[in-house]
C-alpha positions in Angstrom: 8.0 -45.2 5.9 8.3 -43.7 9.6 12.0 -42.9 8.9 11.3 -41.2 5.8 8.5 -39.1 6.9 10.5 -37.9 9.7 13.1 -37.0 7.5 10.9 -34.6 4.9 9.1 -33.3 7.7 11.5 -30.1 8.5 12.1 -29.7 4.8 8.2 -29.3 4.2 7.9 -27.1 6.9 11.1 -24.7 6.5 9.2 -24.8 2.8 5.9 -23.4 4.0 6.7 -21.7 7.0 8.1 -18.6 4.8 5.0 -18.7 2.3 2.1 -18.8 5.7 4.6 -16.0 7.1 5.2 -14.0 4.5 1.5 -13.9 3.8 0.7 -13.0 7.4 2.9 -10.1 7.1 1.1 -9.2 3.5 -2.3 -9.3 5.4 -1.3 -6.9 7.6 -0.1 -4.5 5.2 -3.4 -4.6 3.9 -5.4 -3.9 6.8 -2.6 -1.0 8.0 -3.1 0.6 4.6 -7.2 0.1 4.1 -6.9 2.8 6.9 -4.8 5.2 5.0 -7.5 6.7 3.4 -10.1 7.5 6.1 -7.0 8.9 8.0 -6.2 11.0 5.2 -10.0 12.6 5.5 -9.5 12.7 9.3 -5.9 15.0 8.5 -7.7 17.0 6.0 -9.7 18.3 8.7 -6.8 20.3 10.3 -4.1 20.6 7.1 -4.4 21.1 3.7 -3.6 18.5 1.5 0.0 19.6 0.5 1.0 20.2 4.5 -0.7 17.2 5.2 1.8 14.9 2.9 4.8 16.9 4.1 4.5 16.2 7.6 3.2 12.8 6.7 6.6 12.1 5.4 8.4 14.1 7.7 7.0 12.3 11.2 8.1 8.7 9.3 11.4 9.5 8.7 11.6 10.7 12.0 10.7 7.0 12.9 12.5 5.0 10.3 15.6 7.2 11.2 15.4 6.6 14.9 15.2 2.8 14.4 18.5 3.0 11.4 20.6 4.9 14.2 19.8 2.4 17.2 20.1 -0.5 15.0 23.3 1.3 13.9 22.6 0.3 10.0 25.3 1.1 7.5 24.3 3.0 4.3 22.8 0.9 1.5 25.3 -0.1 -1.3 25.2 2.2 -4.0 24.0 -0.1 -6.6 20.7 0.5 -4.3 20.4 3.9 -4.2 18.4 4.1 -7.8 16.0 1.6 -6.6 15.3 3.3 -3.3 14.5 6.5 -5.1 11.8 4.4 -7.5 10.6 3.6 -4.1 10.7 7.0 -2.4 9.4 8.7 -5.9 6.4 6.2 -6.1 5.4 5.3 -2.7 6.7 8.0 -0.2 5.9 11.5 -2.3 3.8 10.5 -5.3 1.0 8.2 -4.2 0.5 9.7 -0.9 0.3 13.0 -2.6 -1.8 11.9 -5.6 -4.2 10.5 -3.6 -4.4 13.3 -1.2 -5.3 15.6 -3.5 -7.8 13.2 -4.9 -9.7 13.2 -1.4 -10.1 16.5 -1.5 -12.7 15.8 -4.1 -13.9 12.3 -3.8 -15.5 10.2 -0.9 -12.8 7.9 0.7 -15.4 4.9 -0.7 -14.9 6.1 -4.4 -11.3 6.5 -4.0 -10.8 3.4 -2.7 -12.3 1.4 -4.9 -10.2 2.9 -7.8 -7.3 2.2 -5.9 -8.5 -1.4 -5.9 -7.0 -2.1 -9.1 -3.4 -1.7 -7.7 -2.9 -5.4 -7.9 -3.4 -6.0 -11.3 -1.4 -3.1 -12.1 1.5 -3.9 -9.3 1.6 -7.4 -10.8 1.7 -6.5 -14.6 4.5 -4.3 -13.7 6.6 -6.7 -11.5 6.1 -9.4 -14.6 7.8 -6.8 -16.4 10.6 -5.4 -13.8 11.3 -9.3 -12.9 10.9 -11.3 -15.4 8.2 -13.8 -13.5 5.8 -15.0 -15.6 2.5 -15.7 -13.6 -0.3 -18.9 -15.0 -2.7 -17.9 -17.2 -5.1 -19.1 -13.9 -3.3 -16.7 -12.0 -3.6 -13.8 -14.7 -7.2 -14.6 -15.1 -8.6 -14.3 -11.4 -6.5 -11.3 -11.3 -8.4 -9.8 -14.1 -11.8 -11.0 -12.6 -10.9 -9.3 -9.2 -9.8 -6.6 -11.5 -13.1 -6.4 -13.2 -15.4 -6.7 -10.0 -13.6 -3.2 -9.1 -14.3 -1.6 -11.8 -17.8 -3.1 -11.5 -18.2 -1.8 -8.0 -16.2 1.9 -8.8 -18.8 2.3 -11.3 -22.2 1.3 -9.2 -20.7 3.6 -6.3 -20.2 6.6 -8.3 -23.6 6.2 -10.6 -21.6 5.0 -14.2 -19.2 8.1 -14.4 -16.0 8.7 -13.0 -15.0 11.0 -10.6 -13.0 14.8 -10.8 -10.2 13.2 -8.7 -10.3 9.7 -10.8 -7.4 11.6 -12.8 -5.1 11.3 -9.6 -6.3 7.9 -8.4 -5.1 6.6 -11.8 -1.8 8.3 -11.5 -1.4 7.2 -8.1 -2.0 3.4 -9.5 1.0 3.5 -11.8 3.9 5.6 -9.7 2.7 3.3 -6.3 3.3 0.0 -8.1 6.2 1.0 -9.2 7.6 1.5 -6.0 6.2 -1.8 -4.7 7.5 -3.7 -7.2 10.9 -2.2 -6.6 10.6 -2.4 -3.1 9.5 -6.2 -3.7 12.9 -6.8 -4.8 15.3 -4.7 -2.7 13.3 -6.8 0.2 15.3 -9.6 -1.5 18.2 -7.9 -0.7 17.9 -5.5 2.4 15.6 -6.0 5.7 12.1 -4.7 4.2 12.0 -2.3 6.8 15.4 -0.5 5.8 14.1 -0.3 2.3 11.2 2.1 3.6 13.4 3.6 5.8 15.9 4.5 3.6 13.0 5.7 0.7 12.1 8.0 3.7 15.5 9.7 5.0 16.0 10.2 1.2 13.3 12.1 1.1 13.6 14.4 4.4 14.9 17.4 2.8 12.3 17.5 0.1 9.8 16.8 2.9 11.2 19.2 5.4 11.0 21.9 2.3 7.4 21.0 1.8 6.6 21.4 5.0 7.3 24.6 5.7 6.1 25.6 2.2 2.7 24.1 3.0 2.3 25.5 6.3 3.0 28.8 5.2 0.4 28.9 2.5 -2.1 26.4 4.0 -4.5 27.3 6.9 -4.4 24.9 10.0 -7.1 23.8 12.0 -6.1 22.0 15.0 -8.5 19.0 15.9 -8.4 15.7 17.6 -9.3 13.9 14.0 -7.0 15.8 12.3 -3.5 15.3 14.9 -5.0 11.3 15.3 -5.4 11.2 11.2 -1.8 12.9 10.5 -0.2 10.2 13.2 -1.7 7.3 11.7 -0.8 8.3 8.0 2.7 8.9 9.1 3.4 5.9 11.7 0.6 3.3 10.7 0.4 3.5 6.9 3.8 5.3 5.9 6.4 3.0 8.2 4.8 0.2 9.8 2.0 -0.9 6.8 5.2 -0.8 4.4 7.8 -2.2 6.7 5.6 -5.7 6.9 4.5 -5.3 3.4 7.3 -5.1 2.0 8.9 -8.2 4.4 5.7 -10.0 2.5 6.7 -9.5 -0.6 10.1 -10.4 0.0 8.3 -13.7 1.1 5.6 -14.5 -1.1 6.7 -12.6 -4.2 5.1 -9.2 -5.2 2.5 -10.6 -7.9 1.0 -13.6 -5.3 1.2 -10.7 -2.7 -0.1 -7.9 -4.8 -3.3 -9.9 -5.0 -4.4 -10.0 -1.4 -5.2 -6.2 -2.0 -8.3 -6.9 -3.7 -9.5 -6.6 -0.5 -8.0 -3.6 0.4 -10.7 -1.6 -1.2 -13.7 -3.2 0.7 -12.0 -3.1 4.1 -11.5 1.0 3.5 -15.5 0.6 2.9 -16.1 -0.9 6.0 -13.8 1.9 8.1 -15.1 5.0 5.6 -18.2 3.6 7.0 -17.1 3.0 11.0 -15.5 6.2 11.0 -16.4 8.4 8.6 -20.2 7.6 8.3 -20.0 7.3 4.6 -23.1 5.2 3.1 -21.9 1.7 2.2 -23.9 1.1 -1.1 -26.0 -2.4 -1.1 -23.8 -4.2 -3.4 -20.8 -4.1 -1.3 -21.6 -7.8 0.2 -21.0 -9.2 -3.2 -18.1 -7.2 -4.2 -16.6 -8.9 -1.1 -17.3 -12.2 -1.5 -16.5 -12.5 -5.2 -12.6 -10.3 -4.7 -11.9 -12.5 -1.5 -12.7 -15.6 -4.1 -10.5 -13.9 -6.6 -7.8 -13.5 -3.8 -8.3 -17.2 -2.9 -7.7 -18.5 -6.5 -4.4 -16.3 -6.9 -3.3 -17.9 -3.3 -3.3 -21.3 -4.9 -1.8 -21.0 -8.7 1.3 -20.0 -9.6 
């Protein structure tokens, strides 16, 4: 009994090592990106919103390329190319930009709360782009967390949707998309060349934008505004997806998609911290009852 037990021990842990890391890496996605959004208020205070994306993108391919040269990568294969631009498309230029311009009219709370329903959506679409076909337990604590968004989005913005919801829901569809792509060119390629590759593609679009945006966009130098471009570009744009995307590759991109229900409610807490939003009453129960969704899509498959 000794001898056997010993003998499946590595097995069982080179089996969960990957899933516990791959989750750890997921996590911190999460917690880079819940402060994407109060960062993106803190920018908006020195550029406008299409400057603010540009330079966004601009200052992470300056990263991501810095690290491909010293690391001396070769290109991707060219069978990769069309999946990297889903990725740059969705996740580089369109959410970032979508949800910009959605800030410009909503509170970072409203907004995220919207955005809460990524999972469900990046899940749905990864069923579709992969082939995986989640439980019905899995699918049905998705939808609950699903539902106690829209719950909450509702209660925090008085039963009727925002001006900028149009964005937010735009920004839902093109950024799963690019997670579920990313999800499985992680498979393939280092997570952190996917993203940096999505991001040298798009320099010259960004560079253009750029100088478009600071021609026609007044700039307001402030200490908020330098500290919220940095954090969008280095925090959220490079480092959030370079271990996201390594979690993904791990854990799969539904399971992982999941542990951004709480995405939403950590944004609260920093739109709160930072911002000095008010954080409505019901927030407390949001939290417990998407971090008991998140628990139940941890342990069905």
């Amino acid at each position: 009994m000794t001898a056997q037990n010993s003998a499946t021990l590595p097995t069982t842990i080179a089996v969960t090592n990957p899933v516990r890391r791959g989750t750890a890496l997921a996590l911190l996605g999460v917690v880079a990106f819940s402060l994407t959004f109060p960062a993106t208020a803190w920018g908006l205070e020195s550029f406008g919103p299409w400057s603010l994306v540009a330079l966004r993108s601009v200052l992470a391919a300056a990263i991501a390329g810095a690290f491909l040269l010293a690391r001396r990568v070769p290109l991707p294969a060219r069978e990769h190319w069309a999946g990297l631009a889903v990725v740059a498309g969705g996740v580089v230029v369109g959410f970032p930009m979508l949800t910009t311009l959605a800030l410009t009219t909503s509170t970072t709370s409203h907004a995220a709360v919207v955005v809460g329903l990524l999972p469900l959506t990046t899940a749905a679409l990864s069923a579709l782009r992969t082939g995986a076909r989640p439980s019905r337990a899995f699918w049905a604590a998705a939808l609950a967390g699903a539902a106690v968004v829209i719950a909450f989005t509702l209660a925090q913005s008085g039963g009727a949707l925002s001006a900028g919801d149009a964005y937010l829901f735009g920004a839902l569809l093109v950024c799963a998309a690019g997670y579920t792509e990313g999800g499985r060119l992680a498979r393939m390629l280092p997570g952190w060349q996917v993203i940096g590759w999505a991001l040298v593609l798009c320099l010259p679009l960004s560079l253009a934008g750029s100088a478009a945006g600071l021609a026609y966009e007044p700039v307001h130098l402030s200490g908020h505004g330098l500290a919220g471009l940095v954090w969008v570009a280095a925090g959220s744009t490079f480092l959030g997806l370079y271990v996201w995307y390594r979690g993904m590759a791990e854990i799969g991109a539904p399971r992982a998609s999941q542990l951004q229900l709480a995405q939403p409610l950590l944004t609260l807490v920093w739109s709160v911290a930072l911002l000095g939003e008010h954080l409505s009453p019901a927030a407390p129960a949001a939290a417990c009852a998407v971090l008991v969704c998140i628990a139940v899509t941890q342990r069905v498959k």
